[in-house]
C-alpha positions as CSV (number, residue, x, y, z in Angstrom):
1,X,23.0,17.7,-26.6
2,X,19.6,17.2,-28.6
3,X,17.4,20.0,-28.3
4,X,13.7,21.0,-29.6
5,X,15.8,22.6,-32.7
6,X,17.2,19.1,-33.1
7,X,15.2,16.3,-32.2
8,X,12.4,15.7,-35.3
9,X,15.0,16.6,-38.0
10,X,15.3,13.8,-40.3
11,X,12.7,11.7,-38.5
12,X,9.9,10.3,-39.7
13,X,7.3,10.7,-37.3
14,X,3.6,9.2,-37.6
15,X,1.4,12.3,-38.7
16,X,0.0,12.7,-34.9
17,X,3.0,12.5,-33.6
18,X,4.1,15.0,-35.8
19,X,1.3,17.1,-35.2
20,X,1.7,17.5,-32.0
21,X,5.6,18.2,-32.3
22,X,4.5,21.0,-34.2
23,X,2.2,22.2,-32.1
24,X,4.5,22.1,-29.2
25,X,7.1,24.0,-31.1
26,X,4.8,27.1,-32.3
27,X,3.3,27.2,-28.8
28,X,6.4,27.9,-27.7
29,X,7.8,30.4,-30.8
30,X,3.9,32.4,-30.0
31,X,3.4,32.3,-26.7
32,X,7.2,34.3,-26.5
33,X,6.7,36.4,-29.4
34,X,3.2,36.5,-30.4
35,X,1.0,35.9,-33.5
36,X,2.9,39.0,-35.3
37,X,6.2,38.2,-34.2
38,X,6.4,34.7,-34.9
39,X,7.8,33.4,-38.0
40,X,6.9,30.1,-39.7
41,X,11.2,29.8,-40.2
42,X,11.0,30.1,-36.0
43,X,8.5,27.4,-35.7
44,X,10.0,24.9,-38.2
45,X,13.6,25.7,-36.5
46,X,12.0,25.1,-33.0
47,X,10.5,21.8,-34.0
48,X,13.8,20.6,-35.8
49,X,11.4,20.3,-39.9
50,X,12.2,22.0,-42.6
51,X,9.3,24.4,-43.3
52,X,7.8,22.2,-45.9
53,X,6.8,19.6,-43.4
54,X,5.3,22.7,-41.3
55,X,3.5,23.4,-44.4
56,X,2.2,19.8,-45.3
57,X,0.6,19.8,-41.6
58,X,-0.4,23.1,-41.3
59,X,-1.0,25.4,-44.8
60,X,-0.3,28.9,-43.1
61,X,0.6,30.7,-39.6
62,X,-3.1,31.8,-39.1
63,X,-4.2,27.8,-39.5
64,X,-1.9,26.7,-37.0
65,X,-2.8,29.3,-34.6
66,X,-5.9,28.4,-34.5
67,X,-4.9,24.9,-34.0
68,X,-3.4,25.5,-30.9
69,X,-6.3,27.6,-30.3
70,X,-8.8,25.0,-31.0
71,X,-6.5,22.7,-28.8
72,X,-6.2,24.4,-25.6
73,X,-9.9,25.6,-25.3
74,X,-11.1,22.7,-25.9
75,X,-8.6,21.8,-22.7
76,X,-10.1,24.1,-20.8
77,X,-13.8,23.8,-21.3
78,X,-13.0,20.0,-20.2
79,X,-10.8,20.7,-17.3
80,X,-13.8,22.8,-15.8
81,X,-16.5,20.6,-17.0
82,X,-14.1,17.9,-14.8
83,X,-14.2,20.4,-12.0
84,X,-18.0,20.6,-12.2
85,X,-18.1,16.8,-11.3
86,X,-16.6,17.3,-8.1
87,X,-18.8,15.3,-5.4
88,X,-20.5,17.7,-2.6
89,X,-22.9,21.1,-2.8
90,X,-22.5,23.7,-6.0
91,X,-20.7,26.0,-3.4
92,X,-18.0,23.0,-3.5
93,X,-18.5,22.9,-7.3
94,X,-18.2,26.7,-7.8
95,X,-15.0,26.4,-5.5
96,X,-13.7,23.2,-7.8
97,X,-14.5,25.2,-11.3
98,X,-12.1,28.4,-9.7
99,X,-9.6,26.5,-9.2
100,X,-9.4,25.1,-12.1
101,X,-8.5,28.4,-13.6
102,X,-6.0,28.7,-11.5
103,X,-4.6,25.5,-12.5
104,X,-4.8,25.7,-16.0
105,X,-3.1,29.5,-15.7
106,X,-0.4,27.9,-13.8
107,X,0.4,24.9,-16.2
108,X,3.8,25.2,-17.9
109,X,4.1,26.7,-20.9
110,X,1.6,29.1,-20.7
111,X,-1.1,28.1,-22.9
112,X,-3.5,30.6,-21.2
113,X,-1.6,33.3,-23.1
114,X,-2.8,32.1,-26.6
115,X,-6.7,32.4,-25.1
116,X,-6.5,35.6,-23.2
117,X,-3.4,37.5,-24.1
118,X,-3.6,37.3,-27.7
119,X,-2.5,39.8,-29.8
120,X,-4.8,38.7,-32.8
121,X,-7.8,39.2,-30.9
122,X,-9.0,41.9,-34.2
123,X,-9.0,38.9,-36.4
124,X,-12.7,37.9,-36.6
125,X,-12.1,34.4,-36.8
126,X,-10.1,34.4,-33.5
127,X,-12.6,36.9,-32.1
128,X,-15.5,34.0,-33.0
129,X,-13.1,31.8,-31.4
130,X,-12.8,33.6,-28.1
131,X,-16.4,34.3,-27.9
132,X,-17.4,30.4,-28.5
133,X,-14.9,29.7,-25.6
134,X,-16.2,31.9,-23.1
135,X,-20.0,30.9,-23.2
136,X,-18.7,26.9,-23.5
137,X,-17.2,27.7,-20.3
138,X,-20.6,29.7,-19.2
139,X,-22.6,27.1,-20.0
140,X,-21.2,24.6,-18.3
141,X,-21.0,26.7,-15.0
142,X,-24.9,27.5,-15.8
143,X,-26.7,24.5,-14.6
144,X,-24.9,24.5,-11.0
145,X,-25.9,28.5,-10.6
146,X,-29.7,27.3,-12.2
147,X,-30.0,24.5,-9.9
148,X,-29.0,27.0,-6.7
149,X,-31.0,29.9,-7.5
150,X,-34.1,28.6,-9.9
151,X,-32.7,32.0,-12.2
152,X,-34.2,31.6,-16.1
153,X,-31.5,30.2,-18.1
154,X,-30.9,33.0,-19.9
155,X,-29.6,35.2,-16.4
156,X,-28.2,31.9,-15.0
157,X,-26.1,31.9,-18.3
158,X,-25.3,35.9,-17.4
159,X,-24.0,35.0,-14.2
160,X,-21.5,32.4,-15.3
161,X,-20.2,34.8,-18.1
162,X,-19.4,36.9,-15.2
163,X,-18.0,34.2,-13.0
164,X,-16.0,33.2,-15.8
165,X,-14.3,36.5,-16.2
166,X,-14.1,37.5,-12.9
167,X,-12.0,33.6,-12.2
168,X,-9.6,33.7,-15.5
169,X,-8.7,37.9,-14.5
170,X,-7.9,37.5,-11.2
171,X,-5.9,34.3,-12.1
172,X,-3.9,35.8,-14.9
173,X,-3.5,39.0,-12.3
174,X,-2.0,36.5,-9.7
175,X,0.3,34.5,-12.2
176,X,1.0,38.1,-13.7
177,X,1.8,40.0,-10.9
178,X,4.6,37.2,-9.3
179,X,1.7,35.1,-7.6
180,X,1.7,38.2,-4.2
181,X,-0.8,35.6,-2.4
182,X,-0.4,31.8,-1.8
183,X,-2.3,29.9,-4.3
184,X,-4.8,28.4,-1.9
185,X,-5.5,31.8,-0.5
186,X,-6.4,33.4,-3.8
187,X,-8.4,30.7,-4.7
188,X,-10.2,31.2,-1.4
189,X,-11.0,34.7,-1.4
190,X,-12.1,34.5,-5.3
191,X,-14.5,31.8,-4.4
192,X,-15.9,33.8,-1.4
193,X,-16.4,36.5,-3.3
194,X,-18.3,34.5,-6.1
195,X,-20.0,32.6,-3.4
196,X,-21.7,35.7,-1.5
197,X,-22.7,37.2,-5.1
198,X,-24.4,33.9,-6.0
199,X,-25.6,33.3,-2.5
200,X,-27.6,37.1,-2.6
201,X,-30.2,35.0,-5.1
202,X,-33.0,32.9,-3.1
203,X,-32.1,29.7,-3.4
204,X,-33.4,26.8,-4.8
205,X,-35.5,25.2,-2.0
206,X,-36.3,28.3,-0.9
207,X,-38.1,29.9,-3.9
208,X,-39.6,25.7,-4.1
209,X,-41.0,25.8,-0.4
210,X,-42.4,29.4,-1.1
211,X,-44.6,28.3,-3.9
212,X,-45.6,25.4,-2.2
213,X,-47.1,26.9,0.8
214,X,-48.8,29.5,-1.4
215,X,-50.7,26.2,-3.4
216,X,-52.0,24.9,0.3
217,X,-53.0,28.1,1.3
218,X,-54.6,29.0,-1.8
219,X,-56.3,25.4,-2.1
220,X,-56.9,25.7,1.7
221,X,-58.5,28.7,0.8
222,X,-61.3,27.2,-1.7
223,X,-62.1,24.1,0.3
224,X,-63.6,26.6,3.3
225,X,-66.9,26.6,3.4
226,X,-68.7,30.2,2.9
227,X,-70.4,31.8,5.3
228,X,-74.1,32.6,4.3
């Protein structure tokens, strides 16, 4: 039987090809033993290479960490930028971008691990990676909160932060904790729950109609004639 241990050995692969192997392979080797676990001898096993064709691809374990890390956010960021796309109102869109959290924490192989669960997270250069994910994320979710609540940019970009954590949590929680609710379900109360808090702000046409009628009255106002 071939297996991952097996199949690239001897091969020549094209270099993306091979990169990819690879990448598959430590995924695999860190996402079940973590950064400090792993073993550049597990990952070149895994991917069938000797570890000097792990090291002409990749120069160190840190380097191809943060491949895959590199890899799977930029995954996400697109996955919910896809989401934000979705045709209908932003209460649709915020509904779309939760689920797609749920989806991408219910993929096989558990790439959510590598973003979320590290155990590297007191390297700074993961740390800056982490940091650049989440507010890629935020700011994609930004513009749909701006356009319903006419927030500044800088608290629109606060809320999506927090809409952000509060969808990837209680999506690792569910996947965590043997997935207690259907997936629909969860993905329903987690968008009523972001809904309502969103939905507290006045909204868009709201805040626009207000100011309006104040102009007319105020121009309304002028154009009277005085009384002598």
């Amino acid at each position: 039987m071939t297996t991952a241990g097996s199949s690239g050995r001897g091969v020549r692969l094209p270099r993306t090809v091979r990169r990819t192997q690879l990448l598959h392979a430590a995924q695999h080797i860190f996402v079940t033993q973590g950064y400090h676990g792993a073993a550049m001898d597990d990952i070149a096993e895994q991917a069938g290479v000797t570890k000097p064709v792990l090291y002409q691809h990749f120069p160190g374990k840190l380097e191809l960490y943060l491949a895959l890390i590199d890899q799977h956010a930029e995954d996400l960021v697109n996955t919910l930028r896809d989401a934000l796309t979705t045709p209908g109102d932003n209460k649709q869109r915020v509904a779309a971008t939760i689920a797609a959290y749920f989806d991408y924490i219910n993929r096989d192989g558990q790439s959510f691990r590598l973003l979320f669960e590290s155990d590297l997270t007191n390297d700074l250069t993961v740390r800056a990676r982490m940091d650049t994910l989440t507010r890629s994320c935020a700011l994609a979710i930004a513009s749909a909160i701006r356009e319903e609540t006419l927030l500044p940019e800088a608290e629109a970009e606060f809320l999506a932060v927090a809409l952000v954590g509060m969808s990837q949590v209680t999506a690792r929680y569910w996947i965590n904790s043997g997935r207690p609710v259907p997936r629909a379900e969860a993905e329903r109360l987690v968008t009523a729950l972001s809904w309502r808090g969103i939905g507290g702000f006045p909204r868009a046409e709201a805040v626009e109609r207000a100011e309006a009628l104040h102009e007319t009255g105020s121009r309304h106002e002028v154009e009277q004639p005085h009384g002598c």
